[in-house]
N, C-alpha and C positions, 0 to 999 in steps of 0.2 A: 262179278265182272259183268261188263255190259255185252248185249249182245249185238253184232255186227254179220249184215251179210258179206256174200262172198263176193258180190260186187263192190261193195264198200270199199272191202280192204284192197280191190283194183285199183278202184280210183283215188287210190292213197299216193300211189304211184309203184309201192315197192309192195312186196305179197307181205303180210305182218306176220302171218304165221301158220298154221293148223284151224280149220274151222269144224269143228269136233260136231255129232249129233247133238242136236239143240240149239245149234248157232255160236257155239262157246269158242269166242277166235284167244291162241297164245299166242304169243309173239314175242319172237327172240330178235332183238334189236344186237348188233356188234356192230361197235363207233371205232374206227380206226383212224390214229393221226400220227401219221409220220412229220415229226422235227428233224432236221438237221442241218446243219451249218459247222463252222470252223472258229476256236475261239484264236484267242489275238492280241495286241498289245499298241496302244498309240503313246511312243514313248516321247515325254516332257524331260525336256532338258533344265537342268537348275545348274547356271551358273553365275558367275558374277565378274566384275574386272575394279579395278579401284579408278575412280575416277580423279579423287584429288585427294592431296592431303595436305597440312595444314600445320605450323608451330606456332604459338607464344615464345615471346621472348620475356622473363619476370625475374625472379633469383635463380632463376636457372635457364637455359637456349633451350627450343627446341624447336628453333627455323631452318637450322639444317635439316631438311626433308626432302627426299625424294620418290617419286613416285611412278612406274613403269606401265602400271595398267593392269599388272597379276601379284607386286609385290608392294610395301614401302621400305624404307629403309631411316632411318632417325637416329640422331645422331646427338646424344643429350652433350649438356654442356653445364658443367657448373665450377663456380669460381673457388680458385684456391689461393692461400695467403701462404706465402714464400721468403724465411725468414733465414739466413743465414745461418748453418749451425743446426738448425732444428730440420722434423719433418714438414712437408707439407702440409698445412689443415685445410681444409674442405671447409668448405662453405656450404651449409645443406639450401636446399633451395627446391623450385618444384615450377612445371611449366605444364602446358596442355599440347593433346596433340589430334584433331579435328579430322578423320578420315572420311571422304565419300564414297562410298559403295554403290554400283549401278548395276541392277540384274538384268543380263543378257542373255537370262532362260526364258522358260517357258511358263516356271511354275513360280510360287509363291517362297523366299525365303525369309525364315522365322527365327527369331531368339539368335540374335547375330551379338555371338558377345568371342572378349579378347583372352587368348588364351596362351600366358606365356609359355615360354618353354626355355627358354637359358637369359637371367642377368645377372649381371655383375654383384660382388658383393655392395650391401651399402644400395642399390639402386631398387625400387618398386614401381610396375608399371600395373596401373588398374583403372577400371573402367566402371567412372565413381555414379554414372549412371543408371536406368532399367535396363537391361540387356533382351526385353520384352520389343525388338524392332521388327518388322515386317516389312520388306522390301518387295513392290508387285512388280511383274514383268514390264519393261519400259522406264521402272523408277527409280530412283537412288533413293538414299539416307544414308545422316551421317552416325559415326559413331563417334566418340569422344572418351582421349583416355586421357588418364591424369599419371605423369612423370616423374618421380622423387627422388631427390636425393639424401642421402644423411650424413654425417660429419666423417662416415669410415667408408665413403661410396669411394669405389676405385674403378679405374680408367675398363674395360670389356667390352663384348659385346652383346648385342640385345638380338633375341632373337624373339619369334613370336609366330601367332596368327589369330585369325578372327573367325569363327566358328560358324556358319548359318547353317539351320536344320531346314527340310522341305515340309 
């Protein structure tokens, strides 16, 4: 250890320690730091509204479309041959149907895909695209499902929705 007078260790500012016979200075240094604070939460809001929506008319309708701003509503259509005596046959057929989506959060919505929940027999609604979409605060996109019908598709209702994770 080196050695240090007693004046030294004054004008250190703080006394370091003990200056033992021979000059021999210890010094017990204690560093104290007081933290504290309050933690907390800046909450982002994710949501979204429907902005538009959108049908083809092709072997099957689907321009009956409505759209409120939280829901849509669609309303397929496909033709049927009406024969006297017989049943009804069904005409299979198939349309598109173009939704825009506008996020009116805060944060980022991701992997915006459609996810039915009650059709008709005979009808399929799916979403023939990546469902890989991100939608940033301020911006829409659209999504796009594809409509089907098949030769046993009978009259129902369509129920659904559109899924976005944050």
């Amino acid at each position: 250890m080196k050695k240090i007078s007693r004046r030294t260790a004054v004008l250190v500012g703080v006394p370091l320690g003990f200056l033992l016979a021979g000059g021999i200075a210890f010094a017990i240094v204690v560093l104290t730091t007081v933290i504290s604070g309050t933690t907390g939460f800046i909450d982002s809001t994710a949501s979204a509204r429907v902005a538009s929506a959108t049908g083809t008319k092709s072997s099957a309708d689907c321009s009956n479309i409505t759209a409120d701003g939280s829901s849509v509503t669609i309303n397929p259509l496909v033709s049927r041959t009406l024969v006297e005596g017989k049943t009804p046959e069904v005409l299979p057929g198939n349309c598109t149907v173009t939704i825009r989506l506008e996020n009116t959060g805060q944060v980022a919505l991701t992997s915006s895909r459609w996810v039915s929940e009650k059709t008709p027999a005979g009808w399929s609604i799916t979403q023939p695209f990546s469902s890989a979409v991100t939608i940033y605060p301020g911006q829409s996109a659209s999504i796009q499902l594809s409509v089907t019908a098949d030769s046993t598709a009978a009259a129902g209702t369509i129920a659904g929705r559109i899924v976005s994770a944050t």
